[in-house]
N, C-alpha and C positions, 0 to 999 in steps of 0.2 A: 504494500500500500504506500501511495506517496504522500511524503507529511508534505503539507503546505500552508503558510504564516503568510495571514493578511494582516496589515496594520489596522490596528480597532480604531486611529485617528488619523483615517488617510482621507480626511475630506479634502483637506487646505493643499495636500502635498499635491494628490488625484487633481481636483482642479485647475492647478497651475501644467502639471503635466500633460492630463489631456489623457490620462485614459489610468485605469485601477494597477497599480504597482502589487506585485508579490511574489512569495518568494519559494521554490520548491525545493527539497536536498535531493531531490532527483534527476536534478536538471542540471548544464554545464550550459552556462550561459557561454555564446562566442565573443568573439573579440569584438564583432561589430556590436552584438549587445551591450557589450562592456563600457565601451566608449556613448555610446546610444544614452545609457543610464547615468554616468558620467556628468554628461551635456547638462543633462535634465536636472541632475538635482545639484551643479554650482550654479546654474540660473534660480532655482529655487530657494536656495542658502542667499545668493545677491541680493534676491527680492526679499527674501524676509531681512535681511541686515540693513537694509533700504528703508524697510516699513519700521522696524528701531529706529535708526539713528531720526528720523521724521516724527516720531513718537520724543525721541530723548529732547530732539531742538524745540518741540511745542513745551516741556517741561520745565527747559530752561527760558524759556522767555515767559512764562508764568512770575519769572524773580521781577518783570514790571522794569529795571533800572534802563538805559545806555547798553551798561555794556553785556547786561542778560540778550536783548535784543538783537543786539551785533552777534554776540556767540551762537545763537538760534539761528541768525540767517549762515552763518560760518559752519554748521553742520547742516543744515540744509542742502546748501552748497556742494559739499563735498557727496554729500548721498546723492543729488541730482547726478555731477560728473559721474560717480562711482558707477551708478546704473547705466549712466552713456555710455562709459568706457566698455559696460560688459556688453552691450548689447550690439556696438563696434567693431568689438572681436569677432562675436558672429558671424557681423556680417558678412566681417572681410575673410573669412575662412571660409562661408560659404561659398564666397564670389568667385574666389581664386583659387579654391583647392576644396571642393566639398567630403572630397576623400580623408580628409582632416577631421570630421565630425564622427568620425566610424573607424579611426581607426590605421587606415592605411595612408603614410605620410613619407612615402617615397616620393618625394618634386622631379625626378628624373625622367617622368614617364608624361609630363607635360610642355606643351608649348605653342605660342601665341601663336592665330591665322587668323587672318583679316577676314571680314565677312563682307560680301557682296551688296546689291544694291537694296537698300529699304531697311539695314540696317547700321547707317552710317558710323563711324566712331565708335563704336563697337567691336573690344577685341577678344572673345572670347577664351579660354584654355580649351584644348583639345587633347586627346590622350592619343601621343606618339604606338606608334604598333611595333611590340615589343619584338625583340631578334627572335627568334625560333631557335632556342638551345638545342644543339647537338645530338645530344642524349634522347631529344624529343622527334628527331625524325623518322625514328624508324618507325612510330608508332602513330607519328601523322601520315607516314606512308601506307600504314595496315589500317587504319581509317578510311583511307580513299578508296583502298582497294573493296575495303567494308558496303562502302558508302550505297550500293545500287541496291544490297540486300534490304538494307533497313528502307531504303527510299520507297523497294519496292509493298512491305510492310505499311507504310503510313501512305502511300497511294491507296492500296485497295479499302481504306477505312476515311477515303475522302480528307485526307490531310496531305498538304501542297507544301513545298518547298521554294521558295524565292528564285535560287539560282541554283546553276547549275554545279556538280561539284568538282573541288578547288583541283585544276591540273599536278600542282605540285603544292609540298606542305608551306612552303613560303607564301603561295596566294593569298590573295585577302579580299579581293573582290567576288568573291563565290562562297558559296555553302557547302559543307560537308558534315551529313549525318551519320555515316558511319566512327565507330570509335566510343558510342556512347557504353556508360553498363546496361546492360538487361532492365535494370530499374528505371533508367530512364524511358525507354524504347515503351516496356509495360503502360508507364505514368502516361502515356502520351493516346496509348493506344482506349486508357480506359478513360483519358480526358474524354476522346469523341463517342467514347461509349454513353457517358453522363451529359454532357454537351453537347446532343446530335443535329442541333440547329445551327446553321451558319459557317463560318469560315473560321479553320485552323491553318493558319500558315506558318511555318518554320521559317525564323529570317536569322539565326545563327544557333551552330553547332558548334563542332568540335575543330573548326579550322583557326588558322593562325588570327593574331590578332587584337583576341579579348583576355583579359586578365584573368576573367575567371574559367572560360571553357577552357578544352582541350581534348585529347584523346584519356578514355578512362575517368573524365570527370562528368559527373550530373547535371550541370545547366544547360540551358532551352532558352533559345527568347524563340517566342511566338507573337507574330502580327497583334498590337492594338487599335490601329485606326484604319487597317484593309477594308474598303468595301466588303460588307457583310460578316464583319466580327462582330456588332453589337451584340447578336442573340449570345453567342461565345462569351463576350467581358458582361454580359448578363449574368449569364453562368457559372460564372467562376468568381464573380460578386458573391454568389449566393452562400458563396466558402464563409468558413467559423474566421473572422478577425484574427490575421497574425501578429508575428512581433516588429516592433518598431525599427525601422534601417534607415540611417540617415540620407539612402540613394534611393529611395520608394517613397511615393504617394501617400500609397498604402499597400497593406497585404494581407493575404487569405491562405487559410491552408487548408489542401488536400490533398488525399494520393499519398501520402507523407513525404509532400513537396511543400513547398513556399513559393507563393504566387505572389510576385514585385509588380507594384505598376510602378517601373522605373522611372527618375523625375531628372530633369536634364543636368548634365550638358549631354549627355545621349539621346539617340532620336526615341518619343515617344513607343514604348514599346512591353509587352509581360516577359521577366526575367522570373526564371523557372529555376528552382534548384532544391536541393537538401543542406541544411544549417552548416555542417561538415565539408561538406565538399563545393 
C-alpha cells in the first residue's frame, strides 16, 4: 500500500501554486519535478516574506513620529524591489533558457536566429541539433533498417507518419519510427484503439536531433494542430491530470505514458513519453 501525506494547511500554499501538493514514499520524483517544485515554493517563500515585511512596515508606522514613517516606507521599498527582483529572474530564465526552470542548464545547445517577416526585432533561442555520438550509430542504423516494420504496424491502424524515413542516422529532416521499445509501439497502437476518431500523426521519432528521443528511448511527438486532430487532443484531454513540467501546457496520463502539450520555443505539438526515459 502506498502511504501518502497531504498537508492539512495547504490552502494558502495550493493557491498560490495552482494545483494540490503531496507527497508519496512510493514515488521518485525526476529531476524535472524537482526543479518544477523548487520554482514553486521560492516564489511562495518570496511572496509570503513580501506579505511580512508589508505587515512589519504598517506596524512601524503605527509609532505616528518622522522617522516611524520614513522606516515604513524604507521596508516597503525594499519588499516592492524584493518581489520585482524575483519575478525578473523569471522572466528572464524563461525568455532565454526555459530549460533553466526544469532542470537542464547546458547553454551549449542554444543559439540566436533571426526571424522573418511579421516578427520584427525578435531574436528568438533555438536549440542547435546535437552531433550524433558515435556509439549511437549503429543503433540509428538498426532503427532505419526497423523503420518500415513498425511504419507498417501504425498504417494499418490508421496512424500516418509526416515524413518519410531518415536516409542516414545524421538526417534530420525526416522521421524515423523504427528503434522505439515494444512499449512505445503498444502505447501508440492502443492510443487509436481508445481515440478512434480523427487524426494521429507521428511528426518525431527516434531520429537525430531531439534531446530527448532516440533509438531505444520512449518518446513520440504526435500532431497537435493537423487538420483533424481535434477529436484526438479531445481524447487525450479526457486523460487523469499529470504532473507539472516547466516545457508543457499541460499534461494527462495514460497508457503509463505522459501526454505534454508542449509550450514553445518548439512548434506546437503532444510530447509523448515515460517519466524515466
Amino acid at each position: 500500500m502506498t502511504d501518502s501525506y497531504l498537508p492539512l494547511e495547504g490552502n494558502l500554499v495550493n493557491s498560490i501554486v495552482g494545483e494540490n501538493l503531496s507527497f508519496s514514499t512510493k514515488e521518485v520524483a525526476s529531476l524535472f519535478d524537482s526543479f518544477n517544485t523548487i520554482w514553486k515554493l521560492e516564489y511562495t517563500a518570496l511572496l509570503g516574506a513580501v506579505i511580512i515585511m508589508i505587515i512589519i512596515g504598517g506596524v512601524v508606522r503605527q509609532g505616528g513620529g518622522v522617522s516611524s514613517i520614513r522606516k515604513s516606507n524604507e521596508i516597503w521599498r525594499h519588499a516592492v524591489l524584493g518581489l520585482l527582483a524575483g519575478i525578473g529572474i523569471y522572466l528572464i530564465a524563461a525568455t532565454f533558457n526555459p530549460n533553466l526552470l526544469r532542470g537542464d542548464v547546458d547553454l551549449s545547445a542554444f543559439e540566436s536566429k533571426g526571424v522573418g517577416s511579421g516578427t520584427k526585432g525578435v531574436v528568438p533561442f533555438v536549440l542547435k541539433t546535437p552531433p550524433l555520438e558515435q556509439k549511437d550509430v549503429p543503433l540509428a542504423s538498426e532503427a532505419i533498417r526497423e523503420d518500415p516494420i513498425i511504419r507498417a504496424k501504425l498504417k494499418a491502424v490508421n496512424i500516418t507518419v509526416n515524413k518519410p524515413v531518415c536516409s542516414s542516422p545524421d538526417k534530420t529532416s525526416c522521421t524515423t519510427v523504427g528503434g522505439w521499445p515494444p512499449s512505445t509501439v503498444a502505447m501508440l497502437l492502443q492510443l487509436r484503439s481508445i481515440c478512434d476518431q480523427g487524426t494521429i500523426e507521428v511528426t518525431g521519432g527516434t531520429e537525430a536531433g531531439h534531446f530527448t528521443h532516440g533509438p531505444g528511448k520512449t518518446p513520440v511527438d504526435i500532431s497537435i494542430n493537423k487538420a483533424g486532430t481535434d477529436l484526438v487532443n479531445k481524447c487525450i484531454r479526457t486523460f487523469p491530470k499529470g504532473p507539472s513540467y516547466g516545457f508543457c501546457y499541460k499534461t494527462y496520463t495514460g497508457l503509463g505514458y505522459i501526454f505534454c502539450d508542449e509550450a514553445p520555443p518548439n512548434p506546437p505539438h503532444w510530447h509523448i513519453f515515460q517519466p524515466s526515459n
